[in-house]
ROSE-4610 file (N, C-alpha, C; in Angstrom, 1 decimal, always signed):
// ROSE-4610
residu = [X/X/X/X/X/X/X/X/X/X/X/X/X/X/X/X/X/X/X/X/X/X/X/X/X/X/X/X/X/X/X/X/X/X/X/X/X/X/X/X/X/X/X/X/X/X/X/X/X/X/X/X/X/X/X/X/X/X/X/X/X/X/X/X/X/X/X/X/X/X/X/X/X/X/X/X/X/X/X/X/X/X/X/X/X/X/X/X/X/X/X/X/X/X/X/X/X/X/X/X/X/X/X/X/X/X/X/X/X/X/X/X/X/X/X/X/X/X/X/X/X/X/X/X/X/X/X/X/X/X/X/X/X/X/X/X/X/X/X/X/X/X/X/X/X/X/X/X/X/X/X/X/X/X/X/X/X/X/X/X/X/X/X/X/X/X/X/X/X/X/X/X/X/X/X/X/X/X/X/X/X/X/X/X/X/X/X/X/X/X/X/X/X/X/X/X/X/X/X/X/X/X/X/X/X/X/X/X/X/X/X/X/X/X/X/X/X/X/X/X/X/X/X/X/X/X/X/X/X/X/X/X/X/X/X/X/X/X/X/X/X/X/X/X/X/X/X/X/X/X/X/X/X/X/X/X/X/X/X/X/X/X/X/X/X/X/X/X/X/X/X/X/X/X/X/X/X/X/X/X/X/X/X/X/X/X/X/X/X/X/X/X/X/X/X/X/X/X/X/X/X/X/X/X/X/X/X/X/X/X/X/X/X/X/X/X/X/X/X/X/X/X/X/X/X/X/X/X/X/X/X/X/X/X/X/X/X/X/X/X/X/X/X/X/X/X/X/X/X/X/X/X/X/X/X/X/X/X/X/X/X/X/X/X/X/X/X/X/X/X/X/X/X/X/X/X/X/X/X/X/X/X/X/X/X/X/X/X/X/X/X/X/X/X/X/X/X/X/X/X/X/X/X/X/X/X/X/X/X/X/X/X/X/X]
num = [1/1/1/2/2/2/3/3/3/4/4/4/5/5/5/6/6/6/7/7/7/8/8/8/9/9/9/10/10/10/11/11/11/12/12/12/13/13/13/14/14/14/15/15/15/16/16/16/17/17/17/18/18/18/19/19/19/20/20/20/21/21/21/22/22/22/23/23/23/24/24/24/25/25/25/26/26/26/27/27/27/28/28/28/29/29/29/30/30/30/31/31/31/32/32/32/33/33/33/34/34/34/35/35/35/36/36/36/37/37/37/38/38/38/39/39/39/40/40/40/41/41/41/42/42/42/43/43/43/44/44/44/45/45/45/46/46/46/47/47/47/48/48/48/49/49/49/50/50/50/51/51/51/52/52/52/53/53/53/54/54/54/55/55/55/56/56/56/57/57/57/58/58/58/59/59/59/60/60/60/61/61/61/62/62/62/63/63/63/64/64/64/65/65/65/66/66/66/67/67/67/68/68/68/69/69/69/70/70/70/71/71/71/72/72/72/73/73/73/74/74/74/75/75/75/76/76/76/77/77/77/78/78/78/79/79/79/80/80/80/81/81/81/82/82/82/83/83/83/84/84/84/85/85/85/86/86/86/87/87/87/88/88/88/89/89/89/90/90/90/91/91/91/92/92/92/93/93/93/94/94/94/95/95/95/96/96/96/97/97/97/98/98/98/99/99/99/100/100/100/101/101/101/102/102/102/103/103/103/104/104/104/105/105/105/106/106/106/107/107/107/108/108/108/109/109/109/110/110/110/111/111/111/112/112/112/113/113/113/114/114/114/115/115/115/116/116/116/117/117/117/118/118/118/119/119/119/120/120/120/121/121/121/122/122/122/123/123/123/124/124/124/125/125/125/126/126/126/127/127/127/128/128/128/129/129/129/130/130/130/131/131/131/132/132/132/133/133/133/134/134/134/135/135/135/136/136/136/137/137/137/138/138/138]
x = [+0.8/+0.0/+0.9/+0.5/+1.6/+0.9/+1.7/+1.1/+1.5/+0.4/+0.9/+1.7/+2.4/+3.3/+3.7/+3.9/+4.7/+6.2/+6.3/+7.6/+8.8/+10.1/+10.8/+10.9/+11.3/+11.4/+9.9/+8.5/+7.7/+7.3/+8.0/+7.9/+8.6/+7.6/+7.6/+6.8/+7.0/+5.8/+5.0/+3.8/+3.1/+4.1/+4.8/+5.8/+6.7/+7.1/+8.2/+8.0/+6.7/+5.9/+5.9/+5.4/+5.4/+4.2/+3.8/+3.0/+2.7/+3.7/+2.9/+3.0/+2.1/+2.1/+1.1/+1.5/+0.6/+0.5/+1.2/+1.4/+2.2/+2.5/+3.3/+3.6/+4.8/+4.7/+4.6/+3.8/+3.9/+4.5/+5.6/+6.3/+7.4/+7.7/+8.9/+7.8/+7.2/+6.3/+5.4/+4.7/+3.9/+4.7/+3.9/+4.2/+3.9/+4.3/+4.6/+5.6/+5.4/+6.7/+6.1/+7.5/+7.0/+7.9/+7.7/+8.3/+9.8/+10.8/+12.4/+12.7/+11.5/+11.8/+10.7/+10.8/+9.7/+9.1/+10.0/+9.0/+8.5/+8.2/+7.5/+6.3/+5.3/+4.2/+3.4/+4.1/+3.3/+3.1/+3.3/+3.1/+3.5/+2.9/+3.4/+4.0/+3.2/+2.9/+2.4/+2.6/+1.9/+1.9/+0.8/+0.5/+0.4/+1.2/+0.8/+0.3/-0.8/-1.1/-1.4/-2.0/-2.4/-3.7/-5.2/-6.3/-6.7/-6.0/-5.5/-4.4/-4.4/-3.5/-3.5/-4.6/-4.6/-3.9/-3.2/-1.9/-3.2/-3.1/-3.9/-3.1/-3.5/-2.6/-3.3/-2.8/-3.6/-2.7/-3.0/-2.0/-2.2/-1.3/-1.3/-1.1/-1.8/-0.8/-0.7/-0.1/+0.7/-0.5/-1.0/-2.0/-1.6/-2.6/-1.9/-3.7/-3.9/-2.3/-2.2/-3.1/-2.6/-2.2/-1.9/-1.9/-3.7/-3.3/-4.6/-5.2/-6.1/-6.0/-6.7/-6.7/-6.7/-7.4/-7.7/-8.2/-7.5/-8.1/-8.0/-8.0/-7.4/-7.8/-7.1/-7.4/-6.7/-5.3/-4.8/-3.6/-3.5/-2.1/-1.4/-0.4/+0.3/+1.8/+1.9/+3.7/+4.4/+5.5/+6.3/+7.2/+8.7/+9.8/+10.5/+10.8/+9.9/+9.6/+8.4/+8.4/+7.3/+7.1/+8.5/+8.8/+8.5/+8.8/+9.1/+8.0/+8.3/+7.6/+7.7/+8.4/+8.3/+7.8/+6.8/+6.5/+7.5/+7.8/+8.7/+8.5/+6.8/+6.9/+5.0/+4.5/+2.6/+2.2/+1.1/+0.2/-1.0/-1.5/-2.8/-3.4/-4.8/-5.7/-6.5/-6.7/-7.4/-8.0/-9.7/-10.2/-10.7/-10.3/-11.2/-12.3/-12.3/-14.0/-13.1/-12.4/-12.1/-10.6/-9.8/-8.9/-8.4/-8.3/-7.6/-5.7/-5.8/-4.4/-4.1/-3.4/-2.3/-1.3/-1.3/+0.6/+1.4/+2.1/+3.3/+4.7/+4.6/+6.1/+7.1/+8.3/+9.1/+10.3/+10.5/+11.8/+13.0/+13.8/+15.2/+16.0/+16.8/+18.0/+17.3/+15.9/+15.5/+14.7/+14.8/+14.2/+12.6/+11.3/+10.1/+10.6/+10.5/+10.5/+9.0/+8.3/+6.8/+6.4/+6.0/+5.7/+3.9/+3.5/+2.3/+1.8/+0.5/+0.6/-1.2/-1.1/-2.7/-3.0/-4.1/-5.0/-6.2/-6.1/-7.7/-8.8/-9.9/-11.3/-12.1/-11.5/-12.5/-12.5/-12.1/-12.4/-11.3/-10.4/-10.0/-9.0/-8.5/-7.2/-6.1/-5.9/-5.2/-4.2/-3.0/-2.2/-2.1/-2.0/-1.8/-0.2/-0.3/+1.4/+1.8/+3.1/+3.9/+4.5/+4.8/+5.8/+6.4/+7.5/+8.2/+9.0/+8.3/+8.9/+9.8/+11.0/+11.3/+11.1/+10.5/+10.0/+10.5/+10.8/+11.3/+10.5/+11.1/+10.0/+9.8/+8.9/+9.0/+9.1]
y = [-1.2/+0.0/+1.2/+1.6/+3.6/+4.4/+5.3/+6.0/+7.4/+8.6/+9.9/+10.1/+11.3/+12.3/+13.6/+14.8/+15.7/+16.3/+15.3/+15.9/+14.2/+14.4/+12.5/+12.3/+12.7/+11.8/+11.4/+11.7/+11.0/+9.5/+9.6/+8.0/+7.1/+6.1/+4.8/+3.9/+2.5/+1.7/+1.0/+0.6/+0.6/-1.0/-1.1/-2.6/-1.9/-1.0/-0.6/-0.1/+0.5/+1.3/+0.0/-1.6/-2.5/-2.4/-3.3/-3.6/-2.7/-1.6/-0.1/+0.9/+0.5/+2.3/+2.7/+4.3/+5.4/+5.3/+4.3/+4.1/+4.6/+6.1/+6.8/+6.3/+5.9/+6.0/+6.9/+7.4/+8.8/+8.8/+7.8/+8.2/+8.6/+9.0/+10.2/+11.6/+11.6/+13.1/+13.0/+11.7/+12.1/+12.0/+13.2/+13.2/+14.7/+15.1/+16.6/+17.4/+18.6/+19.4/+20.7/+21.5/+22.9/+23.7/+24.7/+25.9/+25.9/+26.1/+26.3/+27.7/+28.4/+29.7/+30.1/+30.0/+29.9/+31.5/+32.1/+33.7/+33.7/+32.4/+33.2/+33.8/+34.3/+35.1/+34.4/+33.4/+32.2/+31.4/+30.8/+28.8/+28.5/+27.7/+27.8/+26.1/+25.4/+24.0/+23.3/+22.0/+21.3/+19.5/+19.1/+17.2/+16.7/+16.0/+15.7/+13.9/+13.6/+12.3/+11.5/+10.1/+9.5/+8.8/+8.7/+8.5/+7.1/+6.2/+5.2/+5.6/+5.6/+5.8/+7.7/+8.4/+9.4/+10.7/+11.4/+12.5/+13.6/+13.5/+14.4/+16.0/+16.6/+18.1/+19.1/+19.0/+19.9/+20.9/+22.6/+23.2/+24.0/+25.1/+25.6/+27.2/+28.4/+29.4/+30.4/+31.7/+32.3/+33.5/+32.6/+33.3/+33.7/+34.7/+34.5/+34.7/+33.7/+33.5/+31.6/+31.3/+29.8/+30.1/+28.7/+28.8/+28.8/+29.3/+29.1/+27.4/+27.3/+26.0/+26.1/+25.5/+25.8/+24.8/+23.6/+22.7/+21.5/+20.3/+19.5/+19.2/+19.1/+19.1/+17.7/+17.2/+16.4/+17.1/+16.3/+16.7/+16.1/+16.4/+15.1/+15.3/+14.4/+13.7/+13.4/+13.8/+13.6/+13.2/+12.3/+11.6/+12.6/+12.2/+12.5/+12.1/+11.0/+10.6/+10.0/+9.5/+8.8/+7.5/+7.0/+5.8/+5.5/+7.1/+6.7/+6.3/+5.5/+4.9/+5.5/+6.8/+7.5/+8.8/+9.7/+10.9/+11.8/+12.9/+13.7/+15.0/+15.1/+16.4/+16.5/+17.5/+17.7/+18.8/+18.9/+20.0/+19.9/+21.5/+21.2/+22.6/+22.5/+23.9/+24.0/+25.4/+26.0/+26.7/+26.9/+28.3/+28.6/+29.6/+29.9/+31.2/+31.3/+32.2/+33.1/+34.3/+35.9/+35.8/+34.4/+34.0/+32.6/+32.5/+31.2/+31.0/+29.4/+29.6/+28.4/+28.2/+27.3/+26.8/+25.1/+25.3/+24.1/+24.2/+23.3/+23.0/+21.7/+21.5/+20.7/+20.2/+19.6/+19.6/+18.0/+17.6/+17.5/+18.6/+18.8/+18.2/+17.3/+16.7/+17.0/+16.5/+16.2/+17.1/+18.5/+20.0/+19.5/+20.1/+20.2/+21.5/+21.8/+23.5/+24.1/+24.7/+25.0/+26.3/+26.4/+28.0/+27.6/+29.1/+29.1/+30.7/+30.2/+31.2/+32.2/+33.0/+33.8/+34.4/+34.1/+35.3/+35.6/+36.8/+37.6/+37.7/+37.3/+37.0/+38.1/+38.9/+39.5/+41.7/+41.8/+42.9/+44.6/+43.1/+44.0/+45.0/+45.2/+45.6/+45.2/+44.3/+43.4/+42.8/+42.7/+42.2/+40.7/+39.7/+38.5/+38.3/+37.6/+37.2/+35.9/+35.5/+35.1/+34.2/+32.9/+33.2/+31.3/+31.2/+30.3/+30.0/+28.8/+28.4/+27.3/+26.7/+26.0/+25.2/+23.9/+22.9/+22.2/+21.6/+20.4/+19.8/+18.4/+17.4/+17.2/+17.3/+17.2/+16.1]
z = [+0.0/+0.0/+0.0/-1.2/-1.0/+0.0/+0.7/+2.0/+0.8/+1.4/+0.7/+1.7/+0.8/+1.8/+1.1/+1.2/+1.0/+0.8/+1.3/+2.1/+1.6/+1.7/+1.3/+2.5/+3.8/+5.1/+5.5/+4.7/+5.6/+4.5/+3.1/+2.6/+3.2/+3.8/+4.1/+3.5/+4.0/+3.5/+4.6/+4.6/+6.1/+6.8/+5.5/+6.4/+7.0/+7.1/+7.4/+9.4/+9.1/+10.4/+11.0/+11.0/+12.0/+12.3/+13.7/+14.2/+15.5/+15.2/+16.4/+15.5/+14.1/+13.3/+13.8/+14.2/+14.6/+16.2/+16.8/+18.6/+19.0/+20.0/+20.4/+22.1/+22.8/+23.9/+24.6/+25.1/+26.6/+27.5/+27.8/+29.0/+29.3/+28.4/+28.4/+28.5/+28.0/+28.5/+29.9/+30.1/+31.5/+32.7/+33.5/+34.4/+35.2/+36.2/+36.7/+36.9/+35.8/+35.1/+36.0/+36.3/+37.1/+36.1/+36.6/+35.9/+36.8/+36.1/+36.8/+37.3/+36.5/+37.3/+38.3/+39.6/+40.6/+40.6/+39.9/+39.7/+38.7/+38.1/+36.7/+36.9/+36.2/+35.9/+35.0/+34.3/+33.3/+33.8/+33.0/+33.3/+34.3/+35.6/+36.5/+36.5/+36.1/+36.1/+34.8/+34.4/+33.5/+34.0/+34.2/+34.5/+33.2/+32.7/+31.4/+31.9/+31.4/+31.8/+30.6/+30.8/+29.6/+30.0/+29.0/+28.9/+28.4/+28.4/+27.6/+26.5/+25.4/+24.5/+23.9/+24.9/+24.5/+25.8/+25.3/+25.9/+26.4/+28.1/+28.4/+28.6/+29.2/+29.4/+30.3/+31.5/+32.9/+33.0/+32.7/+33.0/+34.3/+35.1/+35.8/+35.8/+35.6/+35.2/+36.7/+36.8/+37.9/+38.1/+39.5/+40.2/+41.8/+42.2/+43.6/+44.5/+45.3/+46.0/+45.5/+44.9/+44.3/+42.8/+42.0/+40.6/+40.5/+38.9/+38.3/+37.3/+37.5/+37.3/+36.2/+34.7/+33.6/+32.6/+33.9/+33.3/+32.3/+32.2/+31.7/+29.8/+29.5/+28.0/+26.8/+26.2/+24.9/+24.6/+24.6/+23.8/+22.9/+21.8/+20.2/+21.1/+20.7/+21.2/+19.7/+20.0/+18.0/+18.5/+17.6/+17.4/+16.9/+16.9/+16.3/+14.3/+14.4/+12.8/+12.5/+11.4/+11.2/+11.3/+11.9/+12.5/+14.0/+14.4/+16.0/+16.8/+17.6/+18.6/+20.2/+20.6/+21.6/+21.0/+22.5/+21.9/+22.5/+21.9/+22.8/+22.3/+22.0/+22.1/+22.2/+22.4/+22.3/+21.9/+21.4/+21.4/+22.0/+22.6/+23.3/+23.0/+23.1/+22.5/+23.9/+25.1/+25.5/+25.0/+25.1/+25.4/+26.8/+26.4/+28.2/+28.2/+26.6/+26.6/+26.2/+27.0/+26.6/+25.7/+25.6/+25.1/+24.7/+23.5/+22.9/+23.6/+24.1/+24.2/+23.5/+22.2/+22.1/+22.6/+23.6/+24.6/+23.5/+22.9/+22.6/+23.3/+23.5/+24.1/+23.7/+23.8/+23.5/+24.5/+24.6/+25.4/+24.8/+25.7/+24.9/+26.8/+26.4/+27.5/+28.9/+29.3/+30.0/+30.9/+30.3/+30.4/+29.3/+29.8/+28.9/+28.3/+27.2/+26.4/+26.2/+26.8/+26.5/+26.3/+24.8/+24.2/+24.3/+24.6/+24.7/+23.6/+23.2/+22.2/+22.6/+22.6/+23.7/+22.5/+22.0/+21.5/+22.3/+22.2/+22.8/+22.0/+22.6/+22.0/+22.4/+23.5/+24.1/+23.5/+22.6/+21.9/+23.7/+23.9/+25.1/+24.8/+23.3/+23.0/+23.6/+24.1/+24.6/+23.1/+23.2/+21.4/+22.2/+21.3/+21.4/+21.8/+21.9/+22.7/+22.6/+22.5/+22.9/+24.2/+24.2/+25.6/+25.9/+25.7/+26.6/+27.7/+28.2/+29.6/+29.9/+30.8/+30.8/+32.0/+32.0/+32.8/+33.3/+34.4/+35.2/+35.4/+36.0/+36.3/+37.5/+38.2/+39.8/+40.4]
C-alpha cells in the first residue's frame, strides 16, 4: 500500500511502520513538570497524563495567592519521525471564553520547552502574545 506524503522523510511503506504504526509511547512526557523559574508570571505547572493511548494536558498558570487551574484538555503527542515509537513532544488547544491559548512542548535533554501562544477573544485591545517556559520534572 503507497502512504501519501509531501515531504521525502515522511515515505515509508506501512511494512516498514510495524505492528505499532501510529502508537506513540507517553512516557517520556507524563508526568509533573514545574516551571524552573519559581518567579514566573506564566506557566506555573503542567501534568501531562495519559487517557488510555490518549496524551492528556492539565496546566497551571501564575496566580496568587494559588496557581490558576486551567483545566484539563486532549492533547497530540508527535514523534521524532514517522517511524518513532516514543513521543517527545505535544500539542494542546485551551479556550477559556475571553482568550484562545495554544501550549506546545518539546523535550530537549530532560528539560520540557513549552511555548504558549494567547490570542484575545475578548475585543479588550489586549495584542496576542507570545511566551516560553522551561520545565522540570517534579
Amino acid at each position: 500500500m503507497a502512504l501519501a506524503q509531501n515531504v521525502a522523510h515522511e515515505k515509508v511503506s506501512t511494512q516498514a511502520l510495524g505492528a505499532n504504526a501510529g502508537k506513540l509511547s507517553l512516557k517520556n512526557l507524563t508526568g509533573k513538570w514545574h516551571n524552573c523559574d519559581k518567579n514566573t508570571r506564566g506557566l506555573v505547572s503542567v501534568v501531562l497524563g495519559a487517557k488510555g493511548s490518549t496524551l492528556t494536558v492539565h496546566g497551571f498558570g501564575a496566580c496568587v495567592p494559588t496557581p490558576c487551574d486551567w483545566g484539563v484538555v486532549e492533547g497530540i503527542a508527535y514523534g521524532e519521525s514517522v517511524v518513532a515509537t516514543e513521543a517527545i513532544a505535544f500539542s494542546a488547544h485551551y479556550d477559556f471564553g475571553f482568550k484562545e491559548t495554544i501550549v506546545t512542548g518539546h523535550l530537549d535533554s530532560g528539560t520540557l520547552i513549552v511555548e504558549t501562544y494567547d490570542k484575545f477573544k475578548d475585543a479588550s485591545g489586549r495584542s496576542n502574545y507570545y511566551s516560553r517556559v522551561y520545565l522540570c520534572r517534579s
